[in-house]
Backbone as CSV, one residue per row, in Angstrom:
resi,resn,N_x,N_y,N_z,CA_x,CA_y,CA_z,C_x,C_y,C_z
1,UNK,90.777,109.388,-31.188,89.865,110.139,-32.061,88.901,109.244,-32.838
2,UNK,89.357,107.969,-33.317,88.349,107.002,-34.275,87.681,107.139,-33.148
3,UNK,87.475,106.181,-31.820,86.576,105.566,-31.413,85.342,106.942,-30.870
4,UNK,86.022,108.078,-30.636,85.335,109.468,-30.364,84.376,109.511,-31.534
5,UNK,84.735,109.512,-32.807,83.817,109.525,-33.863,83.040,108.542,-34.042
6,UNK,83.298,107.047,-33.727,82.139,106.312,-33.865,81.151,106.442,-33.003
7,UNK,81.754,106.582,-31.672,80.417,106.963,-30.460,80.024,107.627,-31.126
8,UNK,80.066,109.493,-31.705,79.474,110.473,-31.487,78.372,109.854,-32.928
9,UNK,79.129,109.129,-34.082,78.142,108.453,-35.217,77.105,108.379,-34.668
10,UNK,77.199,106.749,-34.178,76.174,106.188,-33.324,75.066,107.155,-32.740
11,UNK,75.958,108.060,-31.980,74.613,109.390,-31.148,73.929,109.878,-32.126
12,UNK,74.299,110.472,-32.834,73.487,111.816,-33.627,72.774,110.821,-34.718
13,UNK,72.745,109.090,-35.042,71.975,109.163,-35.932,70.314,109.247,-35.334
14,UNK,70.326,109.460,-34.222,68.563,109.514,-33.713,68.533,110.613,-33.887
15,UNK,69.391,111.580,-34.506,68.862,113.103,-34.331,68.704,112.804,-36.073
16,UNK,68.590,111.716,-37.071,68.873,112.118,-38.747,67.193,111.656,-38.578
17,UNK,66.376,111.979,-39.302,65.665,110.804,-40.027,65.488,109.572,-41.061
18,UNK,66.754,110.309,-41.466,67.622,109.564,-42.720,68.822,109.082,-41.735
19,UNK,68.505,107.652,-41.147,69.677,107.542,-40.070,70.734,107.635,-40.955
20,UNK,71.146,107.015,-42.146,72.547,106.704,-42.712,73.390,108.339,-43.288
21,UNK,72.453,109.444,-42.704,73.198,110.822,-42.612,74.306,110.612,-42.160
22,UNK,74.140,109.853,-41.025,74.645,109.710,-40.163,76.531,109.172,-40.520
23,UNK,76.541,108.296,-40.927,77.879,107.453,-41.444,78.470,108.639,-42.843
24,UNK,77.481,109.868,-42.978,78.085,111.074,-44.017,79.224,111.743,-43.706
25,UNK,78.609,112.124,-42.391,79.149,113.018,-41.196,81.028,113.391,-41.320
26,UNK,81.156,114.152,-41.548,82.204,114.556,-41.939,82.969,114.995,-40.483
27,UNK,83.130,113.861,-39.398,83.578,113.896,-37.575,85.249,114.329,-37.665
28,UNK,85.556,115.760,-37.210,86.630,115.402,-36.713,86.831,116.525,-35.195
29,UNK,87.724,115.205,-34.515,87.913,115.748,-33.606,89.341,115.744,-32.811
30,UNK,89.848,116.937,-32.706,91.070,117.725,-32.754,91.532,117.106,-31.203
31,UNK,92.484,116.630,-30.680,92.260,116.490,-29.004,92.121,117.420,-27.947
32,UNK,91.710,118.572,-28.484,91.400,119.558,-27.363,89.921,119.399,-27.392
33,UNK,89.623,118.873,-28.614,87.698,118.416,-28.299,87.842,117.445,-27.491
34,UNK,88.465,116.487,-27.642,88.476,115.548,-27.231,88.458,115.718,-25.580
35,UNK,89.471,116.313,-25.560,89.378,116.425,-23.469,88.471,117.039,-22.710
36,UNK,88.031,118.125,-23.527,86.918,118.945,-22.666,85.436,118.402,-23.396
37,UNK,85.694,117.330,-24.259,84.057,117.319,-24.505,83.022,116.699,-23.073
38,UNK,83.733,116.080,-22.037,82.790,115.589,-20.958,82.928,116.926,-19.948
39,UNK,83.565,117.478,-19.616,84.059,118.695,-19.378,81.917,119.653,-19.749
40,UNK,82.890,119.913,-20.805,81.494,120.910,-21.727,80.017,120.330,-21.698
41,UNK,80.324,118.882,-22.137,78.940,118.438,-21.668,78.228,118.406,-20.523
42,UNK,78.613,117.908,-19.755,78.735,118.337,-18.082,78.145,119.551,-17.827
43,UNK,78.645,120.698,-18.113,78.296,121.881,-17.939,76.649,122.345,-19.033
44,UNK,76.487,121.871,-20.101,75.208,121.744,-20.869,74.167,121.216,-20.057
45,UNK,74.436,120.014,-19.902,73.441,119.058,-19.375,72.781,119.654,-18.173
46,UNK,73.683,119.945,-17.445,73.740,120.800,-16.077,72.970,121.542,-15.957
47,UNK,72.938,122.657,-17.099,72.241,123.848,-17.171,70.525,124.112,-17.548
48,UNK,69.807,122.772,-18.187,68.738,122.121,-18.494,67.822,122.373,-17.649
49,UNK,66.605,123.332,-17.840,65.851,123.524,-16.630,66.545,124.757,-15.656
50,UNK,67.498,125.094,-15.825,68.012,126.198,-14.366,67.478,127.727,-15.073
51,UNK,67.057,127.684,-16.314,66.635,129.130,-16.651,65.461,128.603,-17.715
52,UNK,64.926,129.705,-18.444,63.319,129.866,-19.079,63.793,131.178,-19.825
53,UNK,63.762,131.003,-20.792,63.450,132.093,-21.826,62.943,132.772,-22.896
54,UNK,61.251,131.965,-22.445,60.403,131.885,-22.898,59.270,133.484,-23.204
55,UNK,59.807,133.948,-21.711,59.106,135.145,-22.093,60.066,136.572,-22.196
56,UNK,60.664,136.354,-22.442,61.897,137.586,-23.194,61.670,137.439,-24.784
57,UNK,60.684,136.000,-25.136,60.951,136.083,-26.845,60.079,136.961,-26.785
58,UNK,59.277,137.445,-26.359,58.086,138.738,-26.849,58.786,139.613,-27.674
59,UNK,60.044,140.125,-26.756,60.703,140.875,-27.494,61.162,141.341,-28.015
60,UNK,61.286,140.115,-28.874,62.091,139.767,-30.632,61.225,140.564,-31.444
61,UNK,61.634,141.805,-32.078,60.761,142.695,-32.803,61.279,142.729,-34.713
62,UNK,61.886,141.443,-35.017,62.699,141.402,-36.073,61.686,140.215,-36.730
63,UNK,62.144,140.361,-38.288,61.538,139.003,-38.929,61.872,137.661,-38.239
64,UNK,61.530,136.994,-37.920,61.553,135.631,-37.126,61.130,134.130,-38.274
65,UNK,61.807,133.122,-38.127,61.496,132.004,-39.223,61.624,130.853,-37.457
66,UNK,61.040,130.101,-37.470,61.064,129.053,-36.125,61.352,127.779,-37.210
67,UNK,62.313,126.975,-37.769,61.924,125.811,-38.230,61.932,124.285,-37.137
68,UNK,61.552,123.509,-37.378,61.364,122.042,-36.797,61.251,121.102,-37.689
69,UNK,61.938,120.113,-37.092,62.105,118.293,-37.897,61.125,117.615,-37.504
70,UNK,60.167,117.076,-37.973,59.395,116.700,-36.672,59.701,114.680,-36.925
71,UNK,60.894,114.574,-37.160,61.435,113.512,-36.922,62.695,113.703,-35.995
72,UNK,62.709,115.263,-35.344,63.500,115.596,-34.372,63.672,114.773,-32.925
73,UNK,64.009,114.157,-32.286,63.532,113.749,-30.990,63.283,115.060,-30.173
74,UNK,63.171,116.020,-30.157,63.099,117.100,-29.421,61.687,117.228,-29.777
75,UNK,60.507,117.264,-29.070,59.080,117.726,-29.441,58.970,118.922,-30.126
76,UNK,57.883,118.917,-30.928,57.992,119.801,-32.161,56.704,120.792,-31.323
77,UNK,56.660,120.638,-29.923,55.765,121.265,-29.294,56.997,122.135,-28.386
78,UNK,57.979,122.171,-28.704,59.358,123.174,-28.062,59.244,124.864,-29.367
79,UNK,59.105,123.730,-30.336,59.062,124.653,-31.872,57.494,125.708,-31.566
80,UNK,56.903,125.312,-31.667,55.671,125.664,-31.831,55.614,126.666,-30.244
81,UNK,55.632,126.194,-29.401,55.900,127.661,-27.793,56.913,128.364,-28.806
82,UNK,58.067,128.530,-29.225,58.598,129.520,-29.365,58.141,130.415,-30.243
83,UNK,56.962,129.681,-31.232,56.944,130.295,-31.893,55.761,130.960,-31.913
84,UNK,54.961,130.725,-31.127,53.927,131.404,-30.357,54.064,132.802,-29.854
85,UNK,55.377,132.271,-28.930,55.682,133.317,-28.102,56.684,134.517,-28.772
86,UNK,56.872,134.494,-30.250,57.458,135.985,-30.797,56.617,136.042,-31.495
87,UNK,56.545,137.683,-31.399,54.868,138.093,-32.331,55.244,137.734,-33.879
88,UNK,54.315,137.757,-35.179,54.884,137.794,-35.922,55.557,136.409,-36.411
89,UNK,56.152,136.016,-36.257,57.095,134.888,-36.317,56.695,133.463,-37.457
90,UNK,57.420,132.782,-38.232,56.635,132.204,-39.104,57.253,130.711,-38.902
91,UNK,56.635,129.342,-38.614,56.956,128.474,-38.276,57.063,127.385,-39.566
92,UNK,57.775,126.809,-39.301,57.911,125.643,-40.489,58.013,124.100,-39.873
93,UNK,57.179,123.341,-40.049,57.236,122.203,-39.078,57.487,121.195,-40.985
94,UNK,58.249,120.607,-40.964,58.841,119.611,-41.921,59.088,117.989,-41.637
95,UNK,58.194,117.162,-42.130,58.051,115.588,-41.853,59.285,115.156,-42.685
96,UNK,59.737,114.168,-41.977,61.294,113.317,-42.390,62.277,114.273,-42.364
97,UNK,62.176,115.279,-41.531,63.249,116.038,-41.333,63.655,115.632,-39.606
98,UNK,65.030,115.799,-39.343,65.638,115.598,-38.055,66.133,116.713,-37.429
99,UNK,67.205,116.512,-36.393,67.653,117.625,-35.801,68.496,118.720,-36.568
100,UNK,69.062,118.365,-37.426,70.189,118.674,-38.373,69.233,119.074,-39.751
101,UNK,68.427,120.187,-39.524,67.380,119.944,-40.524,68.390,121.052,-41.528
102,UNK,69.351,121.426,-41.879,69.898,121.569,-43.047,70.721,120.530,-43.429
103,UNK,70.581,118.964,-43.028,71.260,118.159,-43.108,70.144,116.917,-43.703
104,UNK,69.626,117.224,-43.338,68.381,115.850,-43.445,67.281,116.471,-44.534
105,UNK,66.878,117.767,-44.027,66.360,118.551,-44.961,66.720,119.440,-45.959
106,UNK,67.782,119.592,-46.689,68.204,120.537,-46.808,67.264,121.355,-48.160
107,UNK,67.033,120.743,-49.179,65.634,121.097,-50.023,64.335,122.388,-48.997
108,UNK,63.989,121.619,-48.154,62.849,122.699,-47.464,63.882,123.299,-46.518
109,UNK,64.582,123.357,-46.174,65.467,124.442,-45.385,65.680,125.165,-46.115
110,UNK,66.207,125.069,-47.182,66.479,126.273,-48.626,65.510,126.708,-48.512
111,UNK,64.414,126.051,-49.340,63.235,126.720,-49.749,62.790,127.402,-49.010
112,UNK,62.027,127.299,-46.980,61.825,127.836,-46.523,62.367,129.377,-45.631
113,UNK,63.737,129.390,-46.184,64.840,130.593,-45.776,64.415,131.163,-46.902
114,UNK,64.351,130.927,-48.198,64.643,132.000,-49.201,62.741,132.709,-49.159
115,UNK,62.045,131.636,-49.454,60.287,132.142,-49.348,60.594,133.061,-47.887
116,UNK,60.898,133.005,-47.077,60.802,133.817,-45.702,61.749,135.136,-45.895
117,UNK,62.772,135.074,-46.347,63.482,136.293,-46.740,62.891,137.001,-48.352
118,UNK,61.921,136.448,-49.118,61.471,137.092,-50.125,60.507,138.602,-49.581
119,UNK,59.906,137.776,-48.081,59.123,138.720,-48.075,59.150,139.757,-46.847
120,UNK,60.629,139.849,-46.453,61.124,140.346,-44.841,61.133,141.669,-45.882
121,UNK,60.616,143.001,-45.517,60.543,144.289,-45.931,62.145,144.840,-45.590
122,UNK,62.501,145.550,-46.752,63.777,146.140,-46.745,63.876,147.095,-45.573
């Protein structure tokens, strides 16, 4: 289990912008994570590209919030298509924020949930 948690450290600090989030990280892992995590990953990785569900968001007819880190490694041009593509929809793109943006961000993650639910009609 240690050495499971230092790898997974190591991984996710490219997802902080604040790498030393990273060494926060409150890792535990039970050994049933432990056995199926290459297992599960395997099957994630796998799945990358085999579907698109890009145009079913049309049909999100609900208040919509899209946020992004754009210290995310994930392009903040993933954020922005989705959020294109539900009508309506209100995007939040946040600098020095990471993947874990209630983690890295958590100040504008607040802020931007509560301003977005001030004004979702009862």
């Amino acid at each position: 289990p240690k050495a499971w948690e230092e790898f997974w450290r190591v991984w996710f600090r490219t997802y902080f912008h604040d790498r030393a989030q990273a060494d926060r990280l409150d890792l535990i892992f039970p050994p049933n994570t432990i056995q199926n995590c290459g297992a599960v990953g395997g099957y994630v990785l796998g799945s990358i590209g085999s579907f698109d569900l890009h145009e079913q968001l049309a049909s999100i007819s609900c208040p919509t919030l899209v946020m992004h880190g754009l210290a995310d490694p994930m392009p903040a041009s993933y954020a922005v298509r989705i959020n294109q593509a539900i009508p309506g929809s209100k995007l939040v793109l946040a600098p020095e924020v990471g993947h874990w943006f209630f983690v890295d961000g958590t100040k504008i993650f607040t802020e931007s949930i509560l301003e977005f639910l001030a004004k979702v009609p009862d």
